[in-house]
BAZAKE-963463 format. One record per atom (N, C-alpha, C): x, y, z; residue in one letter. Coordinates in steps of 0.02 Angstrom, whole numbers, plus 50000, padded with zeros to 5 digits. Atoms other than C-alpha are relative to their C-alpha. Last residue first. Example, Ala and Ser with C-alpha at 12.3 -4.5 7.8 and 13.67 -1.06 7.14 Angstrom:
residues 2
499584994149997s506844994750357s499615005550037s500454994150000a506154977550390a500455006050000a
This chain:
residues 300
500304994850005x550255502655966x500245005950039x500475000449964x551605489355942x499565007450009x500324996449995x552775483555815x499305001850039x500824999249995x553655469055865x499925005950016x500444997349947x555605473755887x499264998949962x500565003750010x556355462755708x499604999850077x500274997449967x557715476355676x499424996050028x499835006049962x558655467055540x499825002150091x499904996849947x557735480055418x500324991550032x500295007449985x557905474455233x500185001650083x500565004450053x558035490355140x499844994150038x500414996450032x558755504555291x499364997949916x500355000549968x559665488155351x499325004749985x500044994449960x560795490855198x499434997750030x499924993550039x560715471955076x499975005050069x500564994150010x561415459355145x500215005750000x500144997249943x563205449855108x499185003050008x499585000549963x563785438054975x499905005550062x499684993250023x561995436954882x500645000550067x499544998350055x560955423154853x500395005450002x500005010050029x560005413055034x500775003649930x500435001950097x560535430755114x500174993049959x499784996450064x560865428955292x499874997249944x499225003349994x559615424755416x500525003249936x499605000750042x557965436755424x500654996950010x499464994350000x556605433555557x500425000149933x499745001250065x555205423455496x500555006649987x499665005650022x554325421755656x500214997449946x499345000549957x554245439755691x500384992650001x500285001449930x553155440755559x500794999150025x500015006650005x553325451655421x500094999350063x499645002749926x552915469355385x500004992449981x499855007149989x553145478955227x499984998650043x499835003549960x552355496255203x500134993950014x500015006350001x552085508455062x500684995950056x499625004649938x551575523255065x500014992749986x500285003949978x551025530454865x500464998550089x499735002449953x551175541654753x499854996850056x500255003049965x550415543754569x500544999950055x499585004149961x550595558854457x499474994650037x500255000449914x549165564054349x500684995650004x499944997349949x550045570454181x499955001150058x500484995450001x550225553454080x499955009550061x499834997550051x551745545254035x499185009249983x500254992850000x551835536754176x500085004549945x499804993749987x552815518954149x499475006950006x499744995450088x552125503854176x500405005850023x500304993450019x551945493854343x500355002549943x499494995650042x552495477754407x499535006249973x500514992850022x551625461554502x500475005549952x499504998150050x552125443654534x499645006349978x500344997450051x551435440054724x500475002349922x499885004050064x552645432354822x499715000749927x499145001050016x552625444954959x500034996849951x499425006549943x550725443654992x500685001949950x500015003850044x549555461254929x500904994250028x499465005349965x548795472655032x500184994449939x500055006950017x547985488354933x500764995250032x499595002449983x547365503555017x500134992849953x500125009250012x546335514854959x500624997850020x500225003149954x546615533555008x499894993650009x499464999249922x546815541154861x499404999550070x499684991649980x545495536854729x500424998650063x500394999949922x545435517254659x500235009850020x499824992550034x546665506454521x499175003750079x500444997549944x547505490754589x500025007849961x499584992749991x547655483054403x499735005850068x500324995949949x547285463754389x500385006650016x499604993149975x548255453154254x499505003750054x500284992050050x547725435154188x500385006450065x500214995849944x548145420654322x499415005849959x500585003349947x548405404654190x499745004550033x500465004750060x549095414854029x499584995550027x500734994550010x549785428254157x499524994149965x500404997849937x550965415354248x499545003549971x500645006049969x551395406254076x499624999250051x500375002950040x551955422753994x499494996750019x500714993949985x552755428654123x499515000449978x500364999049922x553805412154145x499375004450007x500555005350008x554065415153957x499814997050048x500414996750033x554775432853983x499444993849985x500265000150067x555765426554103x499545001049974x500305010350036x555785428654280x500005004849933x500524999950023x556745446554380x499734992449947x500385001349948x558175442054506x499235002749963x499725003349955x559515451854412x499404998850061x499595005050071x559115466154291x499804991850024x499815005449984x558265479654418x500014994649930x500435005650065x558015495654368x500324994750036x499854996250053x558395510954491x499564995649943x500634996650003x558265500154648x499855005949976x500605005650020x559255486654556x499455004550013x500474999250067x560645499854531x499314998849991x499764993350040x561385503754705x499785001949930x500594994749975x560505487054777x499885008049955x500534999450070x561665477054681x499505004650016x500344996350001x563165479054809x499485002849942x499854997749908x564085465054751x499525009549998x499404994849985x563165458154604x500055002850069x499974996349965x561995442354637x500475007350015x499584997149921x562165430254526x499955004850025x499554993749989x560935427154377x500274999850050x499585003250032x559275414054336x500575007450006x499884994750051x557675418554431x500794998549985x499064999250011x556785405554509x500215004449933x499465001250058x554915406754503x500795002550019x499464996549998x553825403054671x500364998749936x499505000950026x552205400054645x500625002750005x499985007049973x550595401654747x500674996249960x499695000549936x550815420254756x500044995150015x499135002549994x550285418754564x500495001150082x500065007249998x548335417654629x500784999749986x500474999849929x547905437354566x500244988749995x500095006650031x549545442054432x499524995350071x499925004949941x549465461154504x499844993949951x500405006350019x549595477954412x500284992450042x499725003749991x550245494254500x499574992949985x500175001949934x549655509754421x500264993450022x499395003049954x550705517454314x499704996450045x499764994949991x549395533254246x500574994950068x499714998450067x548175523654120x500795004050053x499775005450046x547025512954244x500845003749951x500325002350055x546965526554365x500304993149970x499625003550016x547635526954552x499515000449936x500675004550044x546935543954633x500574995249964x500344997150074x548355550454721x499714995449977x500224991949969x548915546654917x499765004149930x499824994850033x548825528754877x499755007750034x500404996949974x549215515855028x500025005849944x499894995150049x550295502254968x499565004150012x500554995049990x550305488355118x500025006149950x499944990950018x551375475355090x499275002250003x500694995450025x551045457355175x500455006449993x500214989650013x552495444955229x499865001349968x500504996449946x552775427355283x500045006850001x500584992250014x553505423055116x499614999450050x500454998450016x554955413155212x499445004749963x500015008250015x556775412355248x499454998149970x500645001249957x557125431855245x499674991149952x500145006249948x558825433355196x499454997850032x499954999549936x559105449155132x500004996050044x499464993049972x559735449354965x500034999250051x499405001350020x558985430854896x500595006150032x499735007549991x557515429555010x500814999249996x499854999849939x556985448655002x500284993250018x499674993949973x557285449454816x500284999350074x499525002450029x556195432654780x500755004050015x499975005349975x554665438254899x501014998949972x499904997149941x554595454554800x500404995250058x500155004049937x554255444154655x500195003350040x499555003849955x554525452354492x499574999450042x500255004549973x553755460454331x500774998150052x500305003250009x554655478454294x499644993050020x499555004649961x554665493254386x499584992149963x500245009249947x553725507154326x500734997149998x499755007950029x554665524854254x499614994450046x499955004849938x553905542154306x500024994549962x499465003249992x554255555154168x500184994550042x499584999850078x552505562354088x500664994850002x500254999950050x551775564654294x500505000349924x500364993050032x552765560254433x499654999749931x500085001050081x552895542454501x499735006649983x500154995650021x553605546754699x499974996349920x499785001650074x553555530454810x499705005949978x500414998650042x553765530855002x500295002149925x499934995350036x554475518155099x499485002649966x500204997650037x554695505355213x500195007549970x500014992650056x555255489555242x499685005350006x499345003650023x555565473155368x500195006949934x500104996750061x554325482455485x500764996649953x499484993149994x553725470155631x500285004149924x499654999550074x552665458655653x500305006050010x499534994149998x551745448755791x500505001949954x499375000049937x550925433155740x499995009349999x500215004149937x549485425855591x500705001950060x499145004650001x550365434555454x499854995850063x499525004350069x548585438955382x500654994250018x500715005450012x547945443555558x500174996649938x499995005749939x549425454555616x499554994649956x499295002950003x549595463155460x499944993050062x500175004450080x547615467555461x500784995050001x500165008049963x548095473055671x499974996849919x499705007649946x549325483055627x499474995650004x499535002950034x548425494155477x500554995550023x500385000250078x546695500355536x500774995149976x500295005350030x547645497755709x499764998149947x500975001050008x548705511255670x499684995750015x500455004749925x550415506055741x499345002449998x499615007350014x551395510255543x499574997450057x500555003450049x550275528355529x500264989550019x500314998249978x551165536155686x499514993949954x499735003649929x553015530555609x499064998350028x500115007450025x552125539455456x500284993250057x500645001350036x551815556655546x499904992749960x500375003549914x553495552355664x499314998849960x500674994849997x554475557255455x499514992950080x500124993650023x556095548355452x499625003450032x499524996749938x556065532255559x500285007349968x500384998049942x554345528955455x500625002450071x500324994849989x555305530655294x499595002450082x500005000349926x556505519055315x499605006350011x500165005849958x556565521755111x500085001050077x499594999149913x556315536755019x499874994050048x500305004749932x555795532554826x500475004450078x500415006750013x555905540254666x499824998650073x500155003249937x556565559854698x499474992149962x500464997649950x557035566654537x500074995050047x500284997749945x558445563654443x499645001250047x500104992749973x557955563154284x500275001850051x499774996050052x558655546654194x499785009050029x499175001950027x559085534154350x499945005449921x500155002850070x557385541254463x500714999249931x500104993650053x558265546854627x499864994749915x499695004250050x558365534454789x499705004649929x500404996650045x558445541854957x500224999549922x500465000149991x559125532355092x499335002149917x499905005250027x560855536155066x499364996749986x499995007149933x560425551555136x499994996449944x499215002150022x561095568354988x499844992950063x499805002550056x559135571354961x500794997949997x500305005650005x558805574155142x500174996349936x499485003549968x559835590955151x499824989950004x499644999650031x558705598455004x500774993750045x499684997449951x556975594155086x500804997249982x499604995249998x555875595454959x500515002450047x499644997050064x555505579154934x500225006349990x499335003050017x555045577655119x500384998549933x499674998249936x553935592055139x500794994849994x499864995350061x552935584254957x500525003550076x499565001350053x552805568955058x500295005149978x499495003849968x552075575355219x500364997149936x499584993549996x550965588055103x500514996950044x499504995450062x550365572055039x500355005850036x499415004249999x550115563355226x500395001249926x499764998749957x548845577655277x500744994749971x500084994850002x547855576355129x500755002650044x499625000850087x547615558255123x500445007449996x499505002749974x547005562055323x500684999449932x499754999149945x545855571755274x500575001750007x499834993450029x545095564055122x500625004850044x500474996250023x544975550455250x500375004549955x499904992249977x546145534255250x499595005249974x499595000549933x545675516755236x500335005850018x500034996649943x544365522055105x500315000850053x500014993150024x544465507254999x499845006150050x500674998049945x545165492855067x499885008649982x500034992650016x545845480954909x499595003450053x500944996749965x546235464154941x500205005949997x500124993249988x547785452354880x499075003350015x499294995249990x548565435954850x499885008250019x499794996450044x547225428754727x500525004150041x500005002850065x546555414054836x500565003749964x499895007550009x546955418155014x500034997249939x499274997949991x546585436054999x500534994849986x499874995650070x544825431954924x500654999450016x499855006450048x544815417755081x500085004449920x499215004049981x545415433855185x499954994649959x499394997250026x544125444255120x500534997049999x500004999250079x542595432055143x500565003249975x499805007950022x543025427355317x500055001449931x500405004150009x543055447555369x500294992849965x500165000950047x544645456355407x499474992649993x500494997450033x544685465155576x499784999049944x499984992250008x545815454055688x499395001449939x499174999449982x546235435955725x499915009549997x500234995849953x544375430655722x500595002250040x500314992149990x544545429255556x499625003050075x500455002149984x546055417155562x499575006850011x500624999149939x547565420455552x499464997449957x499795004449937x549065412355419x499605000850077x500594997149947x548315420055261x500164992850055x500354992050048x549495416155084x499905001750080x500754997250003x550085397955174x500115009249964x500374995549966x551905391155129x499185001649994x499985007049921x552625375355036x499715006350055x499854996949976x552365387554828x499884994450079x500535000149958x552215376754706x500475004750075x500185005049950x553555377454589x499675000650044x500334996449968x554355387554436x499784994850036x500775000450015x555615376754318x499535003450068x500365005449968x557435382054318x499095000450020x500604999649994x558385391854199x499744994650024x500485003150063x560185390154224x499315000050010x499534997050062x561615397654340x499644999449938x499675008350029x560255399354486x500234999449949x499374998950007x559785415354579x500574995549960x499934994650037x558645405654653x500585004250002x499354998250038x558175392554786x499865005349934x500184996350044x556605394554895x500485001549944x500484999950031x556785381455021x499615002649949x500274995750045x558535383555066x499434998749961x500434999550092x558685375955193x499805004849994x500954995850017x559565380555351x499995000049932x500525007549990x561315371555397x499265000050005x500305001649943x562265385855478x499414995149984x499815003049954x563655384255347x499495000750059x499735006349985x562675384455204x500394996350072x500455003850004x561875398955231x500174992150012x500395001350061x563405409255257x499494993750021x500165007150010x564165414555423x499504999349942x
């Protein structure tokens, strides 16, 4: 059953045959309250403004420690690289991303009902939440490609169906994040805009998009006029930092060119009250293993 026929706005249109003008965003950023869980008043109205917060330390030396050699275990694990799951940089080869990661590896399953990192989700998305993504991200040193400007928000709307930006990522680095070495830059306050992105939806787009994506990224003069009011922000920080940042956010990363790799966890939840219907732009969703339709509240 398509969108249309069950009679649910489309509040976030896109995907649209012609360039259409960017627009206030009809949602909240920070839907708790700070006595919803562990993030002070001051962080959440920061979070509230610019879309994001940085927690440094959210994992020990330790622990950082313990969840690299859990990556580097699952990149080398030869029968793993042929899962559909597992997404290979489009000019080397290598290992880029492993998605549904936490029903992979129990050690990140383990990390997803942390409180350090359920209850923040909880409290942002004001409800019970559950994992609509995740994965982990390999940027090796000299050859690791970024990803360019987009909306996260815009993707999950138009592929998967999720009706709302009621959902927080969690990017957890397990390598020092420099300024010079890919790190992931942020447009602080553009979560209050939604831009329409101009293109149809190829059938099974997933297969390229999460390689490079074409389809469902804003114009160059959109990007323009979001940085030229927001300016740029670069989460940079030693492993272990965490940075949350809202679904709508317009962010992107360079390429690596340098020899420190960067990798990272990274976790999507959304609330349970912003289940996924089918996709506002795209003739079917995308693989459950990207846009989970699993929406069990995560619990400790």
């Amino acid at each position: 059953m398509t969108i249309m026929e069950t009679g649910l706005e489309d509040s976030y249109p896109t995907r649209v045959p012609s360039p259409a003008e960017p627009f206030d965003r009809q949602d909240p950023t920070v839907w708790g309250g700070e006595a919803d869980g562990p993030i002070d008043a001051a962080t959440l109205a920061a979070h509230d403004a610019k879309g994001y917060h940085i927690v440094e330390g959210l994992l020990s030396p330790a622990e950082v420690q313990g969840y690299w050699q859990e990556l580097v275990r699952l990149s080398s694990d030869e029968a793993l690289k042929a899962d559909e799951r597992v997404i290979t940089e489009k000019a080397t080869g290598s290992v880029r991303s492993i998605f549904e990661v936490h029903r992979i590896s129990e050690l990140i399953a383990e990390l997803v009902r942390d409180p350090r990192i359920l209850d923040r989700a909880r409290q942002i998305l004001g409800s019970e939440v559950y994992i609509h993504q995740s994965r982990v991200n390999y940027m090796p040193g000299f050859k690791g490609t970024g990803f360019y400007w987009h909306s996260d928000f815009e993707t999950w709307h138009a592929e998967d169906g999720m009706p709302r930006p009621r959902a927080v990522s969690c990017s957890i680095a397990l390598t020092d994040n420099y300024p010079f070495n890919g790190g992931l830059m942020v447009m602080p306050g553009s979560q209050r805009t939604f831009v329409p992105c101009v293109g149809e939806t190829p059938d099974d787009y997933y297969k390229s998009s999460l390689k490079e994506q074409e389809i469902g990224v804003p114009s160059e003069h959109d990007i323009t006029k979001l940085a030229a009011e927001h300016g740029i922000d670069q989460f940079t920080g030693p492993a272990g930092s965490a940075l949350w940042f809202d679904s709508n956010i317009m962010h992107g990363s360079g390429n690596n060119i340098t020899p420190y790799p960067r990798s990272n966890i990274f976790l999507v939840f959304n609330s349970v009250e912003n289940a996924l219907v089918e996709p506002f732009a795209a003739a079917k969703p995308r693989p459950t293993f990207i846009g989970s339709r699993d929406f069990t509240p995560v619990t400790r």
